[in-house]
N, C-alpha and C positions, 0 to 999 in steps of 0.2 A: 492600311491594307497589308500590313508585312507580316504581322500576326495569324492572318486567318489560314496563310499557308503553313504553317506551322504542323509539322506532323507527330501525332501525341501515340501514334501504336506504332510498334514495331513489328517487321514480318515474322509471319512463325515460325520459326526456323524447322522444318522438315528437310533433317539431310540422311539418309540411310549410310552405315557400313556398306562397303563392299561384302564383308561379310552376310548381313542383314538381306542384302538385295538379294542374293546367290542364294537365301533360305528358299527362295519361294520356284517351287517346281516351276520349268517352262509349260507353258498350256498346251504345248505340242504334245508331251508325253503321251497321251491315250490316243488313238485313231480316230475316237468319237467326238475331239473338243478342235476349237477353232485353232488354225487355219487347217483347211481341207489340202490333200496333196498334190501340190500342180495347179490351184488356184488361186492366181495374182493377188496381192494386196496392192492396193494404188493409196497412198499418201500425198494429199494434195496441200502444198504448202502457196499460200497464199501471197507470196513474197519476192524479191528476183534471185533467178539466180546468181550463185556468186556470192551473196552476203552470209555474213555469220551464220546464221539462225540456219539458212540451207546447208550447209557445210554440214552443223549438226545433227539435221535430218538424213542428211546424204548418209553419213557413219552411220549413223544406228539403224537406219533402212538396211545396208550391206550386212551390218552384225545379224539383224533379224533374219535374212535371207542365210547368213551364212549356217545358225542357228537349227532353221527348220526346212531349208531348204526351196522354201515357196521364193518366187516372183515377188519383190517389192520394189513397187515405182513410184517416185517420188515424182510430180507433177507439179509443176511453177505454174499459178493462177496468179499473177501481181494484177493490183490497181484497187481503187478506189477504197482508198483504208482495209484492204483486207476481203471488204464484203463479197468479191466477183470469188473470189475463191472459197470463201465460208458459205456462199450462197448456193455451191454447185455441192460442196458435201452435205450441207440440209438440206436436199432435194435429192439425197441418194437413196439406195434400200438400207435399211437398219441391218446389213448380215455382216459387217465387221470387214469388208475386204472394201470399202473407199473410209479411210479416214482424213480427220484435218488435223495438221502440226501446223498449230499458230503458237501467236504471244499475244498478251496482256491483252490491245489494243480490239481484240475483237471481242470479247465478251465482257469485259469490264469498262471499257470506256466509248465505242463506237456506240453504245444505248442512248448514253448519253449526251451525245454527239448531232445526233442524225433524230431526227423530228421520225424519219422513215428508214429504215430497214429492211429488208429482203427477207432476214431472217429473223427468228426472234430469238436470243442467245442464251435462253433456257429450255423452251419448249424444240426447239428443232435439235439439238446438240445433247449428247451426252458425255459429261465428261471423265476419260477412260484414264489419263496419267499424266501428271507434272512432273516432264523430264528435270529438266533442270531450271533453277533459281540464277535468273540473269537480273543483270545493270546496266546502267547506261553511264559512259563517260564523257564529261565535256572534254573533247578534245579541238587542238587552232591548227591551221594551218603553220607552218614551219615558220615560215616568213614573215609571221605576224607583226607588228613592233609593238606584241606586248611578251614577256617571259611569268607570265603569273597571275591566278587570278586576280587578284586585287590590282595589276596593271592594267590589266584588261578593262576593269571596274572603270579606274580613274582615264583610260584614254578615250571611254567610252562617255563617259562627264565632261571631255575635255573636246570630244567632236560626235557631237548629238547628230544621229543620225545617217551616219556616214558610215556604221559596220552591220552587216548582215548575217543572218545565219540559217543554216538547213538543217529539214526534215526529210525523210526519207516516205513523208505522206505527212498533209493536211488532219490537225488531228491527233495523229502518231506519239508516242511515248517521247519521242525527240521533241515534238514541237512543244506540247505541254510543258516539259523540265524547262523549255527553254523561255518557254512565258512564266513560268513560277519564278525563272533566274531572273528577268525583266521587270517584273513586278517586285519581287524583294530585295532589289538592287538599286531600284530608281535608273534604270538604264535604258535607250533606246535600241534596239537595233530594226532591220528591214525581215523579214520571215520570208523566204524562199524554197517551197515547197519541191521536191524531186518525186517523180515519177513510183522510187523502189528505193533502197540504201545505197545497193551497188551504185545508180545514180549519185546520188549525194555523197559519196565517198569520192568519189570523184571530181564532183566538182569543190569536195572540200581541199583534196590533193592539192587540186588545180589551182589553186586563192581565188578562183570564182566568190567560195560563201568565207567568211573570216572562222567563224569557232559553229561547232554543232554537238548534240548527244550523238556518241555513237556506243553499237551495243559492245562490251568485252574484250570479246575475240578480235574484233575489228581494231579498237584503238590496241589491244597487248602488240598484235601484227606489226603494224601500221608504225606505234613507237619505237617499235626491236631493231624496226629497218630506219629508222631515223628521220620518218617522212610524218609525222608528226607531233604538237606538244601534248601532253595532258594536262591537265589542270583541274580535276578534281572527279571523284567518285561519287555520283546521286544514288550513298548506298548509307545503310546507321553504321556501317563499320569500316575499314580498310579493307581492299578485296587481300586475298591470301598470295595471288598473283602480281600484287602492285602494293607491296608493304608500306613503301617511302610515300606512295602517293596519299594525299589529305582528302579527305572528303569533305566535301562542299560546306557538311556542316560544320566540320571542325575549323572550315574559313566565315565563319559567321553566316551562313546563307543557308535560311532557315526553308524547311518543307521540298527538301530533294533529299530527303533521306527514305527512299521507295526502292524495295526491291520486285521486281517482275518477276515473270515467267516463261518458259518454253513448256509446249504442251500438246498431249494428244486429245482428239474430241473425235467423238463416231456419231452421226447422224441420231435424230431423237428417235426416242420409243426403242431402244435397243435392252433387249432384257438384261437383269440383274448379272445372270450367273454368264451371259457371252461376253458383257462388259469386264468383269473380271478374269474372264479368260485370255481377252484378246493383251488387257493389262499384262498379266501374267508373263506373257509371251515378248511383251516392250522393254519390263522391268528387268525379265531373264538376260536378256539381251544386253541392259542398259549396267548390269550387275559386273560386268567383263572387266577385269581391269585393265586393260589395254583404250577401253571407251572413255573408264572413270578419268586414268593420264591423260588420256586427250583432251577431254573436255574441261577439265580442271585447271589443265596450261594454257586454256585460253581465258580465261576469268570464270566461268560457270562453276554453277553445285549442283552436283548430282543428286538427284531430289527422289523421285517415286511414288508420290505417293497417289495410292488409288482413287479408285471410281467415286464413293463414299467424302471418303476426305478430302478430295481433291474440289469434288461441289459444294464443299464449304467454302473453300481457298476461293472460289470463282463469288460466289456469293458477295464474299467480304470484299472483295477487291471490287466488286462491283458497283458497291456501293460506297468506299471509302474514294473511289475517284469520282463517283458521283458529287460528293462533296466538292471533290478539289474545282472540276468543271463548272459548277456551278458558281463555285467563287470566283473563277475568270470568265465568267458570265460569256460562253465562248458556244457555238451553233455553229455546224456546216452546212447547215440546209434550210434560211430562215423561210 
């Protein structure tokens, strides 16, 4: 079984200049292009508040308002993998003022997931910009009585059964990493599913769960303050933020070398040239380097890239975790 997680592509590395990003006019410039003056834009993030991914919605939401002036509201929809909140953007008007800022887990792997869906994550969704290129880190509790992966390994051989670990959702990019580590390790542990991340951070703090993925910004945080261990990067490389830290592969433990996403999506059937505008308007924004330092000190890459290219990126990913899902022969809804 250890083989088939094996991961043979590498992500495509889209990471723009600052410079590059700041080429592209804000879509505000003309009177006549999206957003209108004094009309809200709502950004529905699907997630809880509190955890990473919102933090970085939160910033570039402000940047944008600061930018052009309009209303932008960032809205916490958590639960059920993502869908209660992805479900309420595909069922908006296609005029660019409700978007969704998710990750990976909703259009690349929730398909594959769920026998049913609310929504369909091509046909209802348009996708408008991939902010940034996130990871996931296995990080333990403090307290653990292991210092490293490969102890973890062996006290997990040495007391079958007895360590658990969390997701921030059934499903989720956390649980998966965490069954690929399970399955290419020969290890057991218990899966305990949380509500949201902020949940599962918490009860990871707490030594409720032993070791979980969590995304970046959470473990860079979370380490700085000495509240907990890392123990490897499910990235093909070292992040730029965590030099020392090894990544998973380079501890023998093969098929966690996947980088994610953070991303904007606008309701389906939204034409060509507003999808590009409303882009326009994100990347302007996302271009600031005051955004780039923030978001780079917490592990993320500042990414960009559009409407076009970006439905490639969803594509591939779509179906390269289809693969994965299928090899851990894994259903949330038999």
């Amino acid at each position: 079984m250890r083989n088939i997680f094996r991961n043979n592509w590498r992500p495509f590395a889209f990471t723009l200049a600052v410079g590059m990003l700041s080429a592209a006019a804000p879509a505000c410039a003309s009177s006549s292009t999206w957003p209108a003056s004094g009309k809200p834009i709502t950004i529905v993030a699907p997630f809880s508040a509190g955890s990473g991914a919102d933090g970085l919605v939160r910033r570039l939401a402000q940047q944008v308002n600061k930018e052009t002036g309009v209303p932008v509201i960032v809205e916490n929809k958590p639960g059920a993998s993502t869908t209660i909140g992805a479900d309420a953007v595909a069922r908006a008007k296609p005029d660019g003022y409700t978007l969704l800022y998710t990750y990976v887990l909703t259009h690349a792997q929730n398909p594959h997931l769920f026998k049913k869906l609310p929504y369909d994550a091509f046909k209802d969704f348009t996708p408008i910009l991939k902010v940034v290129d996130s990871a996931t880190i296995l990080a333990v509790n403090k307290d653990a009585p292991f210092d490293s992966m490969q102890a973890l390994i062996e006290y997990a051989r040495q007391h079958p059964g007895e360590l658990n670990y969390g997701s921030y959702n059934v499903g989720s990019t956390a649980h998966l990493n965490s069954e690929i580590l399970l399955r290419n390790t020969g290890i057991d542990a218990v899966h305990i599913p949380y509500k949201g991340s902020a949940d599962a951070l918490i009860g990871l703090l707490a030594g409720d769960i032993h070791f979980g993925f969590v995304d970046t910004a959470t473990a860079v945080n979370q380490a700085r303050a000495g509240k907990l261990k890392l123990f490897g990067t499910a990235t093909d490389k070292r992040l730029a933020v965590l030099p020392d830290l090894p990544t998973l592969a380079e501890q023998g433990i093969e098929g966690l070398d996947i980088v994610g996403w953070q991303a904007i999506f606008a309701p389906g059937n939204v034409p060509d040239e507003l999808a590009e505008q409303i882009a326009g308007v994100f990347r302007h924004a996302l271009s600031d380097p005051e955004i780039v330092k923030s978001f780079e000190s917490q592990g993320v890459q500042v990414s960009g890239a559009g409407p076009k290219e970006f439905a490639s990126i969803v594509r591939r990913d779509y179906e390269h975790w289809g693969q994965i899902i299928k090899a851990l022969d894994l259903k949330l809804d038999q």
